[in-house]
C-alpha positions in Angstrom: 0.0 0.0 0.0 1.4 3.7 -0.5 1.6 6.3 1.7 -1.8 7.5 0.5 -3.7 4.3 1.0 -4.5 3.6 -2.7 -2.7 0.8 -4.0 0.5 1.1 -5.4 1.8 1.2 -8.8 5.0 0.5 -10.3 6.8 1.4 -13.7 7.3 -1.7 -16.1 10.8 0.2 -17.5 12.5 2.1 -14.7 10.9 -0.3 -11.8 10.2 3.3 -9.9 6.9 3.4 -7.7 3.9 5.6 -7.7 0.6 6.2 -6.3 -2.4 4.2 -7.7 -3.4 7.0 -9.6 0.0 7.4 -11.8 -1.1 5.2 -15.0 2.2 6.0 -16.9 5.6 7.0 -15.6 6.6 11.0 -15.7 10.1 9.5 -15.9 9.9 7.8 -19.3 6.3 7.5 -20.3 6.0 3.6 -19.9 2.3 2.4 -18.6 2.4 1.5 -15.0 1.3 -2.0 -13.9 0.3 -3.1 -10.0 2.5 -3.0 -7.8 2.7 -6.8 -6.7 2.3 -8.1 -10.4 5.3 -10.5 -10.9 6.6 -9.5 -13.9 9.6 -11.8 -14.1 7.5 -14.8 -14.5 6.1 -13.8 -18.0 6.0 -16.8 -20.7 6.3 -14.4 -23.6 10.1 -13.1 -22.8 12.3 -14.6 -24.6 10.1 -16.6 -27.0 10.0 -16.5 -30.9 6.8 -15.3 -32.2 5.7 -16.2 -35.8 8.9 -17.3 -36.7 10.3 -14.0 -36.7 9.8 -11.4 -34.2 12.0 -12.1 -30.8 10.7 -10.8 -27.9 13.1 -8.9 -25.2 11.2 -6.7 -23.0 8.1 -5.6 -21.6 6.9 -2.3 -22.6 3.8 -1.4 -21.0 0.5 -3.9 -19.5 -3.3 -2.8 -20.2 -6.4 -4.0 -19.2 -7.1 -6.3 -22.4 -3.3 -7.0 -23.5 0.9 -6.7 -23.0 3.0 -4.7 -25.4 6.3 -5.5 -26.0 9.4 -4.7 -27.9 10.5 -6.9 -30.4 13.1 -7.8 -32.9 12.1 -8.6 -36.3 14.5 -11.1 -37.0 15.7 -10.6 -40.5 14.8 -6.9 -41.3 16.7 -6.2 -37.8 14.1 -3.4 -36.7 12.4 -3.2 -33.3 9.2 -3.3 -33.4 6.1 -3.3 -30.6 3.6 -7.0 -30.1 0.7 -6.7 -28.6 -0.3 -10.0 -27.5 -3.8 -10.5 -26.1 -3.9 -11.6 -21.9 -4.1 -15.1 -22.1 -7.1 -15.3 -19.3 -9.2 -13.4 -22.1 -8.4 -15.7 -25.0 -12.4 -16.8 -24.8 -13.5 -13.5 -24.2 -15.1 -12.5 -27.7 -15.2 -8.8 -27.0 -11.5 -8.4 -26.3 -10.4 -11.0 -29.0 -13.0 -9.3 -31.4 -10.9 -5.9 -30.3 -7.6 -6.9 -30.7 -8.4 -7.9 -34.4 -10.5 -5.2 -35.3 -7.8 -3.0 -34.2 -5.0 -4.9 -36.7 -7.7 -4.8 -39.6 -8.8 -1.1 -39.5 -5.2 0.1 -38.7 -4.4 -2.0 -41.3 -6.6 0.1 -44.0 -5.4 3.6 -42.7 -2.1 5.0 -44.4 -1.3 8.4 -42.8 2.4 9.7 -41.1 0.5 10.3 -37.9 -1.0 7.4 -37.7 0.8 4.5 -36.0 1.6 1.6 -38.6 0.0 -1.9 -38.4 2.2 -4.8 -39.4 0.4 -8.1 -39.0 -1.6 -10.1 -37.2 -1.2 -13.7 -36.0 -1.8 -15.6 -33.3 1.1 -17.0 -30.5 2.4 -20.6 -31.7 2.2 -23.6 -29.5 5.3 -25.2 -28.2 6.2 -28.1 -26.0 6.1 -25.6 -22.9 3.6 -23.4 -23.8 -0.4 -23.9 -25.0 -0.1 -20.4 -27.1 -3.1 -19.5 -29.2 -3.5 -15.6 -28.0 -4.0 -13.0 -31.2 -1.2 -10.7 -31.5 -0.5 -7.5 -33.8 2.7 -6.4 -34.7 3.0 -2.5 -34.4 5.5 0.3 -35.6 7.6 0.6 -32.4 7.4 4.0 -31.4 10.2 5.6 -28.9 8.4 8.5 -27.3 5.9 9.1 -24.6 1.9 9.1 -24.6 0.0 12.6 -24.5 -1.3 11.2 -20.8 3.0 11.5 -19.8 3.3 14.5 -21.8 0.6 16.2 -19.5 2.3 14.7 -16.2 5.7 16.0 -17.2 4.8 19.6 -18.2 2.6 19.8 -15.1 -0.9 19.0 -16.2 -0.9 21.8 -19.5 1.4 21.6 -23.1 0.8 25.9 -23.2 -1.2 27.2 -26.2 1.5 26.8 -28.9 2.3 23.2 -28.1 -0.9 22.5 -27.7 -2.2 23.7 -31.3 0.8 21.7 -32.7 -0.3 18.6 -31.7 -3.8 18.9 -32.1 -3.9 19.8 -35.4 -1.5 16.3 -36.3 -4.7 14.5 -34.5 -7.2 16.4 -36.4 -5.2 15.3 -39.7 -5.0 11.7 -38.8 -8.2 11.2 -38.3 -9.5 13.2 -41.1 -8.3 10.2 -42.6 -9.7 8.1 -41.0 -13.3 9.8 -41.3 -12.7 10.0 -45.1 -12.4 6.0 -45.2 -15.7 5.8 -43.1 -13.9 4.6 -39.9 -14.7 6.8 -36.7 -12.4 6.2 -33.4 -14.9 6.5 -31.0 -12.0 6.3 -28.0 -9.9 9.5 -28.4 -8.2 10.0 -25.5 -4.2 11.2 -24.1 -3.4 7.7 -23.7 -4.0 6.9 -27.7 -2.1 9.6 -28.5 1.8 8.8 -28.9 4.7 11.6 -29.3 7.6 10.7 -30.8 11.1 12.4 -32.4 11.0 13.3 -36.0 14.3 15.3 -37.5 13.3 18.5 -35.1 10.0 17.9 -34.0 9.8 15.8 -30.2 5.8 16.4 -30.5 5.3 14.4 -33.5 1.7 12.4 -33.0 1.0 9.4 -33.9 -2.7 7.6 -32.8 -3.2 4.6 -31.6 -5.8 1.7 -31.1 -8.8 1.8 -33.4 -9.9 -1.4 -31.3 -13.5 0.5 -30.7 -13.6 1.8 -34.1 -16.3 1.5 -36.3 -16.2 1.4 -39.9 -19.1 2.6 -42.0 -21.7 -0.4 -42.2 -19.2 -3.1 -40.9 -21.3 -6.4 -39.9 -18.4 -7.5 -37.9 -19.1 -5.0 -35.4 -22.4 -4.3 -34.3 -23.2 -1.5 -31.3 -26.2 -2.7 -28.9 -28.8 0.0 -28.6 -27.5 1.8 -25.2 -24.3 0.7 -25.3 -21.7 3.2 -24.1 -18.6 3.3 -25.9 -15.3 5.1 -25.1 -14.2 7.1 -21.6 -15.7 9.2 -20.1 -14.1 12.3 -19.9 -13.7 12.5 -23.8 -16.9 10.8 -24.4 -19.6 12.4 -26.8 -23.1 13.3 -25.2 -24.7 11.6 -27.6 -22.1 8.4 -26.9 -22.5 9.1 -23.1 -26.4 8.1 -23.9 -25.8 4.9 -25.8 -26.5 6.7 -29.3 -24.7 6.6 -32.9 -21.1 8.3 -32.5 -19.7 9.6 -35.9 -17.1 11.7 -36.8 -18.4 14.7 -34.7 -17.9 12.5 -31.6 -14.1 12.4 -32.8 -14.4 16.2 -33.0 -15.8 16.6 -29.8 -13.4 14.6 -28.0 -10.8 16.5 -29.9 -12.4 19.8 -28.7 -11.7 18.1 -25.3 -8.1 16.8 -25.8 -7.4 20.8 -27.0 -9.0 22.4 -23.9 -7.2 19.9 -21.6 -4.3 20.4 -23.5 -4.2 24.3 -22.8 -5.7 24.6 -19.6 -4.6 21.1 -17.7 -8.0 19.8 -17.0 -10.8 18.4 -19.5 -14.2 20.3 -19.3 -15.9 17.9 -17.0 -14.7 15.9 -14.0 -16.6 13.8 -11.0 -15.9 11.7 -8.8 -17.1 8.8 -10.7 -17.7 7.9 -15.1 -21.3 8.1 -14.3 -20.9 11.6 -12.4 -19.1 12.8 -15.8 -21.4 11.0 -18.1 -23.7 13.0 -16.6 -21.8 16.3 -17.1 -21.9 15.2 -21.0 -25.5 14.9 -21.2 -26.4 18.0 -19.3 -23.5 20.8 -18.0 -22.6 23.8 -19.6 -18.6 23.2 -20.3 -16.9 26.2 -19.0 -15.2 28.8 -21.0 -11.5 27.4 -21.5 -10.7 31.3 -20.7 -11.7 31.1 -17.1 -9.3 27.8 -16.5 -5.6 29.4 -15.5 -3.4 28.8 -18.8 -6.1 29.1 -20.6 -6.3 33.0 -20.1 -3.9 33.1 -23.2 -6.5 31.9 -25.5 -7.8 34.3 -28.0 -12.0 34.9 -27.8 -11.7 32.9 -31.6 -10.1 29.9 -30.0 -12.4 29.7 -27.1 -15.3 30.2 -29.4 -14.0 27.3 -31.9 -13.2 25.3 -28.7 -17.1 25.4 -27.4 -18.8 25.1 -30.8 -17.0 21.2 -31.1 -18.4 21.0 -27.0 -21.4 21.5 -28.4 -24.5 18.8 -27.3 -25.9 19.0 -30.5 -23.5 16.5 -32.9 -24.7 19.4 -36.0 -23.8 22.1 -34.4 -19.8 20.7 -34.5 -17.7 20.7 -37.2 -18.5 17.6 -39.3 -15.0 15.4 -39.3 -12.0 15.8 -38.0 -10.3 17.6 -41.3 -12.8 20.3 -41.4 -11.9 21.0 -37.2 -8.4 21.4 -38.0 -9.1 23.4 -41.1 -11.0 26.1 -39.0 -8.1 25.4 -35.9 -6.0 26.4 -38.4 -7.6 29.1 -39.8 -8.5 30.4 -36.4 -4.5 30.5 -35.1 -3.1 31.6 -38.4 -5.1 33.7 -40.4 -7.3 36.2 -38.3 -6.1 39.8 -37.4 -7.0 39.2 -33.7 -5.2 36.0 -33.5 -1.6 38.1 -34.4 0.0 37.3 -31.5 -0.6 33.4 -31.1 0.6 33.5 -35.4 3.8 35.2 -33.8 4.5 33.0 -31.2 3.7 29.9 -33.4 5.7 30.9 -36.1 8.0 33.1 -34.9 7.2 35.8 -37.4 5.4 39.4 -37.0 
């Protein structure tokens, strides 16, 4: 137990302990697992998967599978295996997730999207029953948005905060114009990586709760709520049809928690925010601390896509980031954020 009575958390990488409420090390970004999880006993160390891909060390554990990094014997690249929790190898929802995420990340081609290799499932051996699907990912050496937040202190400031929203708002404006809607937007889908000069390059991860136009692979129960809370839709947090405007809105959520350090809604329980969705007026991201920097455009742009009303949001993610854009860069009143982004007068 820690010091605060919560139970205690411990990083996969750097073995340093936390609070139960620290879900990804502010050190180096890598998930936390439970404290008393014993780690050295896992079967898939070691091990050859597929032939090809040797695994050497955990990277991170979730609640429906374990990431790894790998070595694709061969090409000689790392790369990241996520292999399904065995106790949930009969579990049709997670196995049905696991795949879904390999085939719809499979479809989507974009530079801030992360890449999906394959999918397979682990072989038998002698010593080991395997069976448990697996994808093959790009490995990606960074840190999720969730660390990102913990490291700077809960808030990215304005200009780093438009710099990496707009790279979300172009991936999945990809993704929207291939039918396919995320419906789980959220800082711990949200990867930054080192690319030439840019540390804050995005990529998104896990379209696992996707859905794709009229898939019949994947059918939503009337009522069913899909995604988390705080960056849930209002019309998700009700059990109705997400589409691309719930991407927008929990972009709109990702950029206000982004510049101020705090989304627009918290409780002290999902239902308590679900709630909040449905009903509460989200507060001017003016009135929030860092968010006093904020032009009246921004915040204006920011509450249309926290709208209740799916309509009254911009309608995919391509147009939000065309009208982010537009908002930052090209109005008069807007001059000093254009300065600070740009470095030009």
């Amino acid at each position: 137990m820690t010091a605060n009575g919560g139970q205690g958390r411990r990083c996969v990488s750097c073995g340093e302990r936390y609070g139960s409420a620290v879900l990804f090390c502010p050190r180096d970004g890598t998930p936390t697992g439970p404290e008393h999880e014993n780690l050295a006993r896992d079967p898939h160390l070691g091990r050859m998967v597929a032939g090809q891909f040797r695994v050497e060390r955990l990277l991170g554990v979730g609640a429906m599978a374990r990431v790894y990094l790998a070595q694709q014997i061969g090409l000689d690249r790392p790369v990241a295996l996520k292999i399904l929790h065995r106790e949930l190898l009969h579990d049709e929802t997670a196995t049905a997730r696991i795949r879904r995420e390999a085939t719809i990340g499979g479809r989507l081609r974009h530079p801030n999207l992360a890449d999906v290799l394959m999918l397979g499932s682990v072989d038998a051996t002698p010593d080991y029953p395997g069976g448990e699907p697996f994808i093959v990912l790009e490995h990606l050496d960074g840190m999720s948005l969730t660390s990102a937040l913990l490291a700077a202190g809960g808030a990215l400031g304005l200009v780093r905060a438009v710099h990496v929203v707009l790279q979300i708002c172009d991936a999945l404006g990809e993704a929207h114009a291939l039918g396919i809607v995320h419906r789980d937007l959220k800082p711990d889908n949200v990867m930054l990586v080192r690319r030439g000069a840019d540390s804050d390059f995005v990529k998104v991860l896990d379209f696992g709760m996707a859905h794709a136009g009229r898939d019949p692979d994947f059918v939503t129960h009337d009522g069913a709520i899909l995604g988390t809370a705080r960056y849930i839709a209002p019309e998700g947090a009700q059990g109705g049809r997400v589409g691309p405007e719930g991407d927008v809105y929990a972009i709109a959520t990702l950029l206000f928690q982004c510049i101020t350090g705090r989304t627009p809604f918290d409780g002290p329980s999902a239902v308590a925010i679900l709630v909040q969705q449905v009903s509460a007026v989200p507060p001017d991201l003016r009135s929030i601390g860092p968010g006093r920097e904020a032009t009246a455009a921004l915040a204006d742009l920011v509450a249309k896509n926290l709208a209740k009303d799916p309509l009254d949001r911009s309608a995919n993610a391509r147009v939000f980031g065309a009208e982010l854009s537009t908002c930052v860069f090209g109005g008069r009143q807007d001059t000093s954020i254009t300065t600070r982004l740009t470095g030009e007068p």
